[in-house]
C-alpha positions as CSV (number, residue, x, y, z in Angstrom):
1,X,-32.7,-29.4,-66.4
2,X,-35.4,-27.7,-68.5
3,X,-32.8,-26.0,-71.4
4,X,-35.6,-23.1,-72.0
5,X,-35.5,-22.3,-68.6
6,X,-31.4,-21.9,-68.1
7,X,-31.5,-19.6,-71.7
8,X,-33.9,-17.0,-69.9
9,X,-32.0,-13.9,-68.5
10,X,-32.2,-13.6,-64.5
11,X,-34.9,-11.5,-63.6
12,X,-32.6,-9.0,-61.9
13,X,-31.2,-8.9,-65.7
14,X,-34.2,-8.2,-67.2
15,X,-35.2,-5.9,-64.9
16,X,-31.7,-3.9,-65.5
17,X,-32.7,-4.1,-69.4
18,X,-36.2,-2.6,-68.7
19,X,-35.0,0.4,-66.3
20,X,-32.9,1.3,-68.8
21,X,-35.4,2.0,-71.4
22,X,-37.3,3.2,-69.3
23,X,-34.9,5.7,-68.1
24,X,-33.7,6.9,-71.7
25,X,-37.5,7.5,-72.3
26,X,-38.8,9.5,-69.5
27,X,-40.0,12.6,-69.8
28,X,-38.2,15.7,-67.5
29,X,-40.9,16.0,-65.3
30,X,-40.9,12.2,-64.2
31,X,-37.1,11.9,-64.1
32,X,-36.8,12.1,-60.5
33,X,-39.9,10.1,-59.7
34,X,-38.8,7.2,-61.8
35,X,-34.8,7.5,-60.4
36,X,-36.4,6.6,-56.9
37,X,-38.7,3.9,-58.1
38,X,-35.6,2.2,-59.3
39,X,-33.7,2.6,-55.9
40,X,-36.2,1.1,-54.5
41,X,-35.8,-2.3,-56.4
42,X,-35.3,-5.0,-53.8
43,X,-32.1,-5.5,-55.6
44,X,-30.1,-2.6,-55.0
45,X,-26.8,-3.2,-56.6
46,X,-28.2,-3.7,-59.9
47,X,-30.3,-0.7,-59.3
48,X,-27.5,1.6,-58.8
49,X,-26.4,0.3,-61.5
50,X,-29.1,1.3,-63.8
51,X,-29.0,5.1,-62.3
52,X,-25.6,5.3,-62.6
53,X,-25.6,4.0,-66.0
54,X,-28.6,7.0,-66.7
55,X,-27.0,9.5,-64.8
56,X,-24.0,9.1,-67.1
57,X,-25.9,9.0,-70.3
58,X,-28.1,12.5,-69.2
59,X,-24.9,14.0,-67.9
60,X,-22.9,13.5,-70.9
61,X,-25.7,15.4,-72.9
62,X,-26.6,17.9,-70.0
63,X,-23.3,19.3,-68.6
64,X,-22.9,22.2,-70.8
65,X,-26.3,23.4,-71.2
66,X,-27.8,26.0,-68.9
67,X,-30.7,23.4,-67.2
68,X,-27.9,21.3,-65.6
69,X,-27.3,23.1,-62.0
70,X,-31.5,22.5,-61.8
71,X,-30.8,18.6,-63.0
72,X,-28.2,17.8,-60.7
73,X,-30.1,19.4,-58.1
74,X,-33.1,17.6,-58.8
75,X,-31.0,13.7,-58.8
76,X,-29.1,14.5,-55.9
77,X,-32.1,14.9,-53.9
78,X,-33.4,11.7,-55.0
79,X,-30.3,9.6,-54.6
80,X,-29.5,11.0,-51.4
81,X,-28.2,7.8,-49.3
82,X,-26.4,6.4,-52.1
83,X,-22.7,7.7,-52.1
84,X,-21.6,6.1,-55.0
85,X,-24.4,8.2,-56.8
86,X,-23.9,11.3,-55.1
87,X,-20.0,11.3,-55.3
88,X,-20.7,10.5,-59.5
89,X,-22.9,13.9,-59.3
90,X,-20.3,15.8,-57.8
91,X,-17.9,14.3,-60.2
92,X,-19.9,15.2,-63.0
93,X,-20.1,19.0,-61.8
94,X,-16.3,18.5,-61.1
95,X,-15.5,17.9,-64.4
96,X,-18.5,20.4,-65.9
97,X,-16.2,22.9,-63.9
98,X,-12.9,22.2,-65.4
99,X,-14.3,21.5,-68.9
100,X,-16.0,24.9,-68.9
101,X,-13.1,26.5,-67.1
102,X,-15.4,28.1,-64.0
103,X,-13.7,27.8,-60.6
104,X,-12.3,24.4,-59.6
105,X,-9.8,22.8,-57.3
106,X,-7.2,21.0,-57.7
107,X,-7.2,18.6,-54.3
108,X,-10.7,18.3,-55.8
109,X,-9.2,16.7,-58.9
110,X,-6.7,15.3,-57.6
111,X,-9.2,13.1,-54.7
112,X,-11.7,12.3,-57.6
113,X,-11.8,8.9,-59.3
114,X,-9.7,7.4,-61.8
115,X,-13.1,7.7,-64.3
116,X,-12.7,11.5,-63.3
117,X,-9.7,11.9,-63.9
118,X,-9.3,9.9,-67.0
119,X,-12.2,11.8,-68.2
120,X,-10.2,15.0,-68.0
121,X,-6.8,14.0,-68.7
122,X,-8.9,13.4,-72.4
123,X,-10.0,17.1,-72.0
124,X,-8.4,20.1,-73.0
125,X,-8.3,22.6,-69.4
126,X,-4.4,22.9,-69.6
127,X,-4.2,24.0,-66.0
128,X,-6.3,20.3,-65.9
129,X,-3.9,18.5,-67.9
130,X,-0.7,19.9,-66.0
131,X,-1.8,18.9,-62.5
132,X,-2.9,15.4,-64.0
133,X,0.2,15.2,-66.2
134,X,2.2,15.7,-62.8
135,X,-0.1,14.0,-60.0
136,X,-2.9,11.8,-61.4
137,X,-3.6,8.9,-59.4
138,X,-2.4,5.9,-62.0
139,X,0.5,6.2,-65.2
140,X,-2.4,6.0,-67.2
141,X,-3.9,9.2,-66.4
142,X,-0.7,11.0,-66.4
143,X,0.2,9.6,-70.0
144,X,-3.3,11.0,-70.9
145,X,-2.7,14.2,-69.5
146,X,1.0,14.4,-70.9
147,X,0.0,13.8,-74.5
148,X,-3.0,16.6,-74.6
149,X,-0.4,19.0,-73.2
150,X,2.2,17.8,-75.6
151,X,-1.0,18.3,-78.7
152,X,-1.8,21.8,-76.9
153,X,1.9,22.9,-77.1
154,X,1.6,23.9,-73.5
155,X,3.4,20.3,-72.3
């Protein structure tokens, strides 16, 4: 067993590593472009990884600024086929609906991910943190939800 060989990274690791800088460093114009180049790795759990892994880090910046309806738009055409990635879109507009307070509902909240509803029991919508405080899907959440009512005086 050659020792230098079983220290290198699989090449489906490096690859990961790569997209990922890649990702953080495109430009807006080529954001799409590069999204499906990375689908179209030949290993595709490890590339949804990597876009899932991006569209969390640009949605976390994006979802109160006015260019994100033209963003999301723009990813969900290009992951189209991938449900995990589309249902993270609509997640991510989910909770850029109940963090701005524009029209949500709550079966919509209440059939989203424990992420999503983790991420909002953290928030501070307090029509959000009573229907998580009463139905979210694990204790957790609920807990979550219970203390920001409880800071908000609204519990």
């Amino acid at each position: 067993m050659n020792t230098e060989d079983s220290r290198q990274e699989p090449a489906e690791h490096a690859r990961f590593a790569a997209y990922l800088v890649e990702l953080e460093q495109v430009a807006d114009a080529d954001e799409s472009g590069l999204v499906g180049e990375v689908l179209a790795d030949p290993d595709p759990v490890m590339a949804r990884a990597a876009v899932v892994r991006h569209l969390d880090r640009r949605a976390a910046r994006l979802w109160c600024e006015p260019g994100w309806e033209e963003w999301g738009e723009a990813m969900a055409r290009v992951v189209t086929g991938h449900p995990f990635l589309m249902r993270r879109l609509q997640e991510w507009s989910l909770f850029r609906a109940v963090a701005l307070r524009l029209p949500w509902h709550r079966d919509d909240l209440l059939a989203s991910s424990d992420w999503l509803q983790l991420k909002t029991a953290a928030g501070t919508n307090p029509e959000a943190l009573r229907v998580l405080a009463g139905s979210g899907r694990t204790k957790r959440i609920r807990n979550t939800a219970r203390t920001g009512l409880g800071r908000r005086g609204t519990g």
